[in-house]
C-alpha positions as MATLAB code, in Angstrom:
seq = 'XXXXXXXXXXXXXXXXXXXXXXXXXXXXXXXXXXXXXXXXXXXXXXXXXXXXXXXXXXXXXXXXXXXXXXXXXXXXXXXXXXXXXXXXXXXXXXXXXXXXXXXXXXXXXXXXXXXXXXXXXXXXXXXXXXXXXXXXXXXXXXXXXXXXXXXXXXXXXXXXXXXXXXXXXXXXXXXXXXXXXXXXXXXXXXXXXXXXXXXXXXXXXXXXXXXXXXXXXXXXXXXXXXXXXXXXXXXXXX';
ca = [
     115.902  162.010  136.238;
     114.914  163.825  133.366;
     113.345  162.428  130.458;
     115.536  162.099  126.943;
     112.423  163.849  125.112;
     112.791  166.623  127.762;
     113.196  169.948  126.891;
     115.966  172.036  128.177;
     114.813  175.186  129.428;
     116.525  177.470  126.791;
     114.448  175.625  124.489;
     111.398  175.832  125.994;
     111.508  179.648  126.964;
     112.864  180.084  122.905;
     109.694  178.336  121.752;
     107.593  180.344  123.563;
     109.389  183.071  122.190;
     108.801  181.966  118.965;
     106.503  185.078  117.610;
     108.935  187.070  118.758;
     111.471  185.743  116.926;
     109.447  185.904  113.899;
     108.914  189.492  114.270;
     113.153  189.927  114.819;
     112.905  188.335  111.115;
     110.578  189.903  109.268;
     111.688  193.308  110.619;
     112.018  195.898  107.974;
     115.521  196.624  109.533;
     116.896  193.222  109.232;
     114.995  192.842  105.450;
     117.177  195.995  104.802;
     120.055  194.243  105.574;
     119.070  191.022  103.857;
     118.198  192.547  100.381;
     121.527  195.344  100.653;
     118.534  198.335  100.707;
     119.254  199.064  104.216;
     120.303  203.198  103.981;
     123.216  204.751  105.548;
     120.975  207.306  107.604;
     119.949  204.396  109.715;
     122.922  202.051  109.486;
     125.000  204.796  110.842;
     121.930  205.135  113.710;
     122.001  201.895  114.309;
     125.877  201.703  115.044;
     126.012  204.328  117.090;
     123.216  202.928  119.711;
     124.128  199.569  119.555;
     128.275  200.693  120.504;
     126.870  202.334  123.854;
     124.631  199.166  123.864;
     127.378  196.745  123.773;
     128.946  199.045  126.445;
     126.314  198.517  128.890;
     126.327  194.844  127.902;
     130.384  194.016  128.500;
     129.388  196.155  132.129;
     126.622  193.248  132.538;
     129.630  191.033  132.240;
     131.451  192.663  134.484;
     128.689  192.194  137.209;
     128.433  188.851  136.124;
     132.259  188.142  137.523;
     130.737  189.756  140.951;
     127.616  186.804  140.632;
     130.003  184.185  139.817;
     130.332  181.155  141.810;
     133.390  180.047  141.095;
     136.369  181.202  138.773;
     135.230  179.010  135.872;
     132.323  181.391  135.546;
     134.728  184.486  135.884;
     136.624  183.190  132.940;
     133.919  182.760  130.870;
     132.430  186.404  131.290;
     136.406  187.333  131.292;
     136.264  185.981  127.933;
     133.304  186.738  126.302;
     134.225  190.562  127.681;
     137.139  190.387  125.889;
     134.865  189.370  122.254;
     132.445  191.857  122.404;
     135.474  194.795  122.870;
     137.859  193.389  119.948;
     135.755  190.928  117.672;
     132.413  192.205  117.866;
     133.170  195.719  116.305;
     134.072  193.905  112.978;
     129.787  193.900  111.906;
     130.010  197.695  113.274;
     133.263  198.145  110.704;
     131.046  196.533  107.906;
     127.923  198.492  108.903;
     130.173  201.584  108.500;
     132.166  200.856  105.174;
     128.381  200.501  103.627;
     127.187  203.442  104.813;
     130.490  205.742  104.148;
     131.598  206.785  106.844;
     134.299  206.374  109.742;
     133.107  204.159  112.582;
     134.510  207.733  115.051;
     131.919  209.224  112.646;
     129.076  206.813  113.665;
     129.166  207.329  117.622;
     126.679  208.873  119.713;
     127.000  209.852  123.540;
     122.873  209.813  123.681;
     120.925  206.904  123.615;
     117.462  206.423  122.200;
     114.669  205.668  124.240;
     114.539  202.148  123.484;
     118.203  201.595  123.118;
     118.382  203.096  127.250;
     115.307  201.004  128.050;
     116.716  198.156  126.807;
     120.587  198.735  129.133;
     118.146  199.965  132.108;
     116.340  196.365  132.016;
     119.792  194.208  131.896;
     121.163  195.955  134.894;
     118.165  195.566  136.874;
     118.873  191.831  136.311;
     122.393  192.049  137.036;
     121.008  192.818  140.404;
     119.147  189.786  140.780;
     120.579  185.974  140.459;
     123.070  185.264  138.033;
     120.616  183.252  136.072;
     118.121  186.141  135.292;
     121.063  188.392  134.583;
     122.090  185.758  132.101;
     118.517  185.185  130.715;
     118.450  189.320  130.197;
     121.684  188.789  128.334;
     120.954  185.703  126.457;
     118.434  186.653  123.317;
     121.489  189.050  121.821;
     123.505  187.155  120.807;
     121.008  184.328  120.112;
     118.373  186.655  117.786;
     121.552  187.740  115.688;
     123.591  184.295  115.198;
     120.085  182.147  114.672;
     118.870  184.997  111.992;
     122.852  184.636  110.540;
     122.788  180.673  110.294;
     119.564  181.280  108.959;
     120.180  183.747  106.213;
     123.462  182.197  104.946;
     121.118  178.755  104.634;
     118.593  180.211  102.820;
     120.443  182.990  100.662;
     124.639  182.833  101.002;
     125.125  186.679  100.568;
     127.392  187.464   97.310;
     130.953  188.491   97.773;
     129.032  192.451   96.512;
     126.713  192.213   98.732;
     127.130  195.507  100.746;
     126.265  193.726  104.144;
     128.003  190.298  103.365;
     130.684  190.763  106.203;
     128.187  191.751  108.746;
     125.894  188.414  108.083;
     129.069  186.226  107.623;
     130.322  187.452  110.993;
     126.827  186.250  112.492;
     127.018  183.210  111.215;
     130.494  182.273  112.147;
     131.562  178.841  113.735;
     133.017  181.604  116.840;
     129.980  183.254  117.339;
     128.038  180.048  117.056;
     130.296  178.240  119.748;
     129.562  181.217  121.747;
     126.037  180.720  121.662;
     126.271  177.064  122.200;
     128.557  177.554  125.561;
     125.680  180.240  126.452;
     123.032  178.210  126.132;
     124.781  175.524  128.231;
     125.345  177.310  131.384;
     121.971  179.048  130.808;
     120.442  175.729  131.377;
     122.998  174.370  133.820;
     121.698  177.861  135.998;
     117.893  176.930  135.488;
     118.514  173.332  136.731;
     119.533  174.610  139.610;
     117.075  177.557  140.184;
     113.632  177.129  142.235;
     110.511  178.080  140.588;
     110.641  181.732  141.591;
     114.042  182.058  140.269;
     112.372  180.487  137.072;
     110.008  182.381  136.457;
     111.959  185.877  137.007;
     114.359  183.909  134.347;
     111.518  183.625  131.915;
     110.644  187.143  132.373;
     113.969  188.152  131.755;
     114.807  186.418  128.696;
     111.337  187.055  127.259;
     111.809  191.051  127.727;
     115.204  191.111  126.442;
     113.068  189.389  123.221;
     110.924  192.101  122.814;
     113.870  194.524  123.474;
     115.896  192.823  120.503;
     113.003  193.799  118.251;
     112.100  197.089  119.214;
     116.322  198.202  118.874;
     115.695  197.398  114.987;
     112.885  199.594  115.674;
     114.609  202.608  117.384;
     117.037  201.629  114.160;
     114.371  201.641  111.206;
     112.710  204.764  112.908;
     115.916  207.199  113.812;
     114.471  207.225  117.100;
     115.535  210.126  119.456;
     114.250  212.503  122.057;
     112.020  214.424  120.199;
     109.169  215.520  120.907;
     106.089  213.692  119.507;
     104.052  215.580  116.715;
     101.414  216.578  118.783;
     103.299  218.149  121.424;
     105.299  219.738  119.125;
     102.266  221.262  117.336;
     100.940  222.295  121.142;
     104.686  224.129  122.065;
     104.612  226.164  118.388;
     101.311  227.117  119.423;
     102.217  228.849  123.114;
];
């Protein structure tokens, strides 16, 4: 039986994820949106990728219906699938109304390089067990509502802030139910896993970290398929 002091494993993989997390923080993305300076350039960006993002991610769900065990599970991803498609464009709206423009205006059929490596590494977990796909999936919604809660503790956003909906939506009691539910059958999944099973979790969720940091990246930088400087300088040359 498991000791009281005992760490779930959501916990434990978090706090080794805790540098991580710090980075996902201190992000000049995410200081953009704390401090209102964020530009429209790369809100807009930033919209765009993460609406084929969360695309790919309700698809993750719907492989997660195939994975389930039973129809309690199928529910759940039934659920959550149904959101991410009608509640989870409101921070895309806000995003949008900052920047001015039409949230038609801010889509994108190309992804960025990190944006597609991020969608290629869920749905290689959705091919394994149901709790790496769910470790892959977990750190979204967990890096956003823990750096909402966290905001709104430390500095409540002003009713003019021009990001105030899309930090208030983070840090909703919803979105923080959400999480809790997640985080639940997350560790009701590693319970039950052998150490194998474990470890590919751990390796999930800890990649999907990394991922979570390098989107504000692809964000911050405009990231696309361009050519980098010096192979652009060799091609004018030829």
């Amino acid at each position: 039986m498991a000791s009281k002091t005992e760490l779930s494993y959501s916990a434990e993989l978090r706090g080794r994820c805790e540098p991580i997390f710090d980075a996902f923080w201190t992000h000049p993305f995410l200081e953009g949106l704390k401090d209102g300076s964020l530009s429209g350039e790369r809100a807009v960006h930033y919209v765009g990728q993460d609406h084929q993002y969360l695309n790919a991610y309700m698809r993750c769900y719907g492989l997660g219906v195939s994975l389930s065990p039973d129809r309690d599970w199928m529910q759940w991803f039934h659920g959550n699938l149904s959101f991410i498609l009608n509640d989870e464009i409101h921070p895309h709206h806000a995003l949008c109304r900052a920047a001015g423009v039409t949230y038609e205006e801010a889509q994108v059929e190309v992804m960025a390089p990190s944006a597609q490596a991020y969608i290629n590494h869920m749905l290689a977990a959705a091919h394994d067990t149901l709790g790496v796909l769910l470790a892959a999936l977990l750190p979204c919604p967990w890096t956003y509502i823990w750096a909402g809660n966290r905001f709104l503790a430390e500095q409540p956003p002003s009713d003019d802030h021009p990001f105030a909906e899309w930090w208030r939506f983070y840090a909703s009691d919803e979105v923080n139910r959400h999480l809790d539910e997640t985080l639940r059958r997350f560790d009701l999944l590693a319970a039950d896993a052998g150490s194998a099973e474990r470890s590919r979790m751990a390796r999930a969720f800890e990649q999907s970290c990394h991922h979570e940091v390098r989107f504000w990246e692809m964000a911050w930088t405009l990231e696309g398929w361009s050519l980098p400087a010096h192979e652009r300088a060799m091609a004018a040359a030829v």
